[in-house]
N, C-alpha and C positions, 0 to 999 in steps of 0.2 A: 345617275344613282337616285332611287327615290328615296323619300323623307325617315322610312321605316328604314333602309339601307344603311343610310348615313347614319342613323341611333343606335344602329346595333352596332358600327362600329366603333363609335363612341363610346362605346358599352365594351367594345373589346376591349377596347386600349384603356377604362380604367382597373381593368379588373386583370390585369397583367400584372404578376408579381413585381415590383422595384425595389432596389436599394440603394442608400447613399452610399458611394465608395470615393476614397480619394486616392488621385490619379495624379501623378507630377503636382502634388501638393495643391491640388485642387479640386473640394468637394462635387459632386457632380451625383445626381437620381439617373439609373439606368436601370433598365429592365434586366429582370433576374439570367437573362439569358445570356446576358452578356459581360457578365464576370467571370473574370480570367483570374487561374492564380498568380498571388501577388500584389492583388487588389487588398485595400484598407476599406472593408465593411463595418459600417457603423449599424448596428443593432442597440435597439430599446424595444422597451413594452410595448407586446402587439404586435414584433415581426418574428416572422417567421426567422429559422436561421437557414440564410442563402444556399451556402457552399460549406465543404468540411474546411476548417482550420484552425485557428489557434486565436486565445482569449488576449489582447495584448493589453488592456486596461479596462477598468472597471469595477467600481464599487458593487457590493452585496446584489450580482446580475441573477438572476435567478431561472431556471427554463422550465419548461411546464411539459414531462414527457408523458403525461398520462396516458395518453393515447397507445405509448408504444409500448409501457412500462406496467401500467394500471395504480402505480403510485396516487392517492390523493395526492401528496405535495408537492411543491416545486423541490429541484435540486437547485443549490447554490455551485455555480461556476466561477472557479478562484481563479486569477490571472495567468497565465499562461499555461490555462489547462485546455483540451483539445475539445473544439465542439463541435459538433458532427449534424447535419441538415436533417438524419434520420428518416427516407421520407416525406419529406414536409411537415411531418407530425412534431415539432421538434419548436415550441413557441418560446421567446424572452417573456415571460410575468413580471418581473421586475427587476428595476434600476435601467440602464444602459453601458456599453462598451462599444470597444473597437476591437474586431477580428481582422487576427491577418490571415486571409484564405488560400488554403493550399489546391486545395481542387474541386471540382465541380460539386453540386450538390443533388440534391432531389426535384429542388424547386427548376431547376434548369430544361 
Protein backbone atom coordinates (compact mmCIF):
# COMPACT_ATOMS: atom_id res chain seq x y z
CA UNK A 1 0.00 0.00 0.00
CA UNK A 2 1.61 3.28 -0.84
CA UNK A 3 2.02 6.40 1.30
CA UNK A 4 -0.93 8.37 -0.47
CA UNK A 5 -3.13 4.83 0.25
CA UNK A 6 -2.40 4.60 3.75
CA UNK A 7 -3.56 8.62 4.36
CA UNK A 8 -6.51 8.21 2.73
CA UNK A 9 -7.36 5.76 4.75
CA UNK A 10 -6.49 7.42 7.75
CA UNK A 11 -8.63 9.85 6.50
CA UNK A 12 -11.46 7.37 6.20
CA UNK A 13 -11.48 6.15 9.55
CA UNK A 14 -11.44 9.79 11.01
CA UNK A 15 -14.29 11.03 9.32
CA UNK A 16 -16.61 8.11 10.17
CA UNK A 17 -19.32 9.02 12.25
CA UNK A 18 -18.83 7.71 16.30
CA UNK A 19 -20.60 7.74 19.30
CA UNK A 20 -20.14 7.02 22.92
CA UNK A 21 -22.67 4.41 23.99
CA UNK A 22 -22.68 2.31 27.11
CA UNK A 23 -22.71 -1.33 26.87
CA UNK A 24 -22.83 -3.70 30.10
CA UNK A 25 -22.23 -0.62 32.01
CA UNK A 26 -19.31 0.38 30.06
CA UNK A 27 -18.56 3.32 28.16
CA UNK A 28 -17.05 2.64 24.86
CA UNK A 29 -16.60 5.22 21.02
CA UNK A 30 -18.15 3.03 18.18
CA UNK A 31 -18.67 4.02 14.94
CA UNK A 32 -22.29 5.11 14.01
CA UNK A 33 -22.92 1.92 12.30
CA UNK A 34 -22.81 -0.02 14.81
CA UNK A 35 -25.38 0.90 17.25
CA UNK A 36 -27.94 -1.36 18.03
CA UNK A 37 -31.19 -0.67 19.70
CA UNK A 38 -30.88 -0.57 23.29
CA UNK A 39 -27.69 1.05 23.37
CA UNK A 40 -27.16 4.21 26.00
CA UNK A 41 -25.86 7.16 23.42
CA UNK A 42 -24.46 9.86 25.05
CA UNK A 43 -24.82 13.22 22.96
CA UNK A 44 -23.46 16.71 23.55
CA UNK A 45 -22.72 19.88 21.50
CA UNK A 46 -21.48 19.07 18.04
CA UNK A 47 -22.91 15.61 17.53
CA UNK A 48 -25.03 14.72 15.52
CA UNK A 49 -28.03 12.56 16.78
CA UNK A 50 -27.06 8.85 16.03
CA UNK A 51 -30.39 6.72 15.93
CA UNK A 52 -34.10 7.58 16.81
CA UNK A 53 -35.01 7.25 20.57
CA UNK A 54 -35.70 8.55 23.58
CA UNK A 55 -34.03 11.66 25.69
CA UNK A 56 -33.36 9.86 29.16
CA UNK A 57 -31.43 12.79 30.87
CA UNK A 58 -30.39 16.00 30.38
CA UNK A 59 -30.25 19.56 31.24
CA UNK A 60 -31.47 22.58 28.89
CA UNK A 61 -30.20 19.83 25.50
CA UNK A 62 -31.12 21.93 22.81
CA UNK A 63 -31.12 20.59 18.78
CA UNK A 64 -30.50 22.76 15.91
CA UNK A 65 -33.06 21.38 13.18
CA UNK A 66 -32.63 24.31 10.70
CA UNK A 67 -31.76 22.46 8.11
CA UNK A 68 -34.92 20.38 8.01
CA UNK A 69 -37.18 22.98 9.70
CA UNK A 70 -35.75 26.36 8.40
CA UNK A 71 -36.26 27.53 12.06
CA UNK A 72 -33.47 30.02 13.11
CA UNK A 73 -33.59 28.59 16.72
CA UNK A 74 -32.60 25.63 18.47
CA UNK A 75 -35.53 23.46 19.98
CA UNK A 76 -35.20 22.58 23.58
CA UNK A 77 -35.47 18.64 24.15
CA UNK A 78 -37.11 17.92 27.59
CA UNK A 79 -36.36 14.57 29.10
CA UNK A 80 -37.99 11.74 28.01
CA UNK A 81 -39.03 13.37 24.91
CA UNK A 82 -38.39 11.33 21.62
CA UNK A 83 -35.42 12.39 19.20
CA UNK A 84 -35.26 11.46 15.97
CA UNK A 85 -31.69 11.32 13.66
CA UNK A 86 -33.90 13.21 10.95
CA UNK A 87 -31.39 12.55 8.34
CA UNK A 88 -28.41 13.44 9.79
CA UNK A 89 -29.50 16.98 9.65
CA UNK A 90 -30.57 16.73 13.15
CA UNK A 91 -27.47 18.48 15.50
CA UNK A 92 -27.25 18.92 19.72
CA UNK A 93 -26.27 22.98 20.11
CA UNK A 94 -26.40 22.83 23.43
CA UNK A 95 -25.90 21.22 26.81
CA UNK A 96 -25.61 17.31 26.81
CA UNK A 97 -27.66 13.97 27.44
CA UNK A 98 -28.17 10.46 27.33
CA UNK A 99 -30.48 8.75 24.77
CA UNK A 100 -31.73 5.45 24.94
CA UNK A 101 -31.86 4.35 21.19
CA UNK A 102 -34.68 2.50 19.81
CA UNK A 103 -33.69 2.15 16.15
CA UNK A 104 -31.50 2.86 13.53
CA UNK A 105 -30.90 6.22 12.53
CA UNK A 106 -29.82 8.33 9.35
CA UNK A 107 -26.35 8.40 10.19
CA UNK A 108 -26.11 4.57 9.92
Amino acid sequence: MSKAEQALARLRAIALPSVWVIRDATPSRIPVSEIVPGDIARIEAGDRVPADGRLIDGQHVMADESVLSGESLPDSEAACSAVRSSSAAKAISRSRGRAATARWGALR
